[in-house]
C-alpha positions as CSV (number, residue, x, y, z in Angstrom):
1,X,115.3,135.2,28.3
2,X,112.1,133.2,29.5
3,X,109.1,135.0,30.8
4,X,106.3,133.3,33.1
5,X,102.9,134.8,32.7
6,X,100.6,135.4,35.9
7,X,97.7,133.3,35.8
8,X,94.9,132.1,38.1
9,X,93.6,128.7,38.7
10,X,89.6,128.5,37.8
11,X,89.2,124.9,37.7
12,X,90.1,121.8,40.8
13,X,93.3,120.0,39.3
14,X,92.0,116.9,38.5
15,X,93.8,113.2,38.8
16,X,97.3,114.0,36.8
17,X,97.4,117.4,38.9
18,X,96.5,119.5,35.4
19,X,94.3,122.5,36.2
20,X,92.4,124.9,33.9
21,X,93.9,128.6,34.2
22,X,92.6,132.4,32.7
23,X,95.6,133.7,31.3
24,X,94.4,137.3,30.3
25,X,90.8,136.1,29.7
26,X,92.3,133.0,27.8
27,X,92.0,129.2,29.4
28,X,94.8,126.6,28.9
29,X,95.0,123.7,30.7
30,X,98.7,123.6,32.6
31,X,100.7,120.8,34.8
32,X,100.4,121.7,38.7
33,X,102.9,119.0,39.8
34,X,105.6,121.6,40.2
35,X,103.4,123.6,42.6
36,X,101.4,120.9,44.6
37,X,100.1,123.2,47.3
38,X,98.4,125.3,44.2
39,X,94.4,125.4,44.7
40,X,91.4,126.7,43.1
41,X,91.3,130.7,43.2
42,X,95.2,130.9,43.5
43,X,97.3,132.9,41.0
44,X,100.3,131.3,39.8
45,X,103.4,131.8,37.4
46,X,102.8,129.7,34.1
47,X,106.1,128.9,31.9
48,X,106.1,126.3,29.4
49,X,102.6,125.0,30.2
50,X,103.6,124.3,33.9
51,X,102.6,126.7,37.4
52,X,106.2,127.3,38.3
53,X,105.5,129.2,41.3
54,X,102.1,130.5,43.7
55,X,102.2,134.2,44.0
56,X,99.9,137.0,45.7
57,X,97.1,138.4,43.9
58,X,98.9,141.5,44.2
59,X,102.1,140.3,42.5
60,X,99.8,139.1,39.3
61,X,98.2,142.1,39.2
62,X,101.7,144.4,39.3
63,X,102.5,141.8,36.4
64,X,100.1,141.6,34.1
65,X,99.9,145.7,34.5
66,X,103.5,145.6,33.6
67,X,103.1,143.1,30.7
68,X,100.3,145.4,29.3
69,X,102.4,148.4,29.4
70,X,104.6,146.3,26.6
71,X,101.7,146.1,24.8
72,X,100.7,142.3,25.8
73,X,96.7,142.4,25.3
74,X,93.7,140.9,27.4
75,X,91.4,138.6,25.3
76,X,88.9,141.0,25.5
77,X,91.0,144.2,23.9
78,X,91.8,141.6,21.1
79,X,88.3,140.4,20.3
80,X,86.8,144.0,20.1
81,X,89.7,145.1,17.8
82,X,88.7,142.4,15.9
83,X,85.2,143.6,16.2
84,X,86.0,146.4,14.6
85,X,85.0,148.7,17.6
86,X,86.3,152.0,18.1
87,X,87.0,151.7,22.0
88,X,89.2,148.0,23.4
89,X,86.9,146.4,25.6
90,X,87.2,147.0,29.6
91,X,89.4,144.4,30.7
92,X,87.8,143.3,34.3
93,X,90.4,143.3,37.2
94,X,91.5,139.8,38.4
């Protein structure tokens, strides 16, 4: 089974239509070609380093709640375990 991860689009695609994206506080560069009306601000599905689909801030929300649930982590929960700290960081809401 494949799984694409909700992510939004924090930089302008630039000339080969590849845009920066925060995937749970983490920033990868993926191919927008497949979804050319994507813009800045938008969240998108991200399989195989390419934005697959546009979907509602809602939607990403419901699905990164979800993948956290399984036990998927936001950047921030990670870097204060690593910390050593007690208490996982607040992870902001997208």
């Amino acid at each position: 089974m494949c799984l694409a991860i909700p992510a939004r689009i924090v930089s302008e695609p630039n000339e080969i239509e590849m845009a920066e994206v925060d995937i749970l506080g983490v920033k990868r560069h993926v191919s927008l070609m497949m979804t050319p009306d994507a813009k800045l601000g938008d969240h998108v599905l991200v399989h195989a380093g390419f934005a697959i689909q546009v979907v509602d801030e809602e939607f990403a929300a419901e699905s990164l709640e979800m993948l956290g649930r399984m036990g998927i982590k936001h950047a921030d929960e990670l870097d204060a375990e690593l910390d050593g700290s007690d208490e996982a960081a607040e992870v902001p809401a997208s």
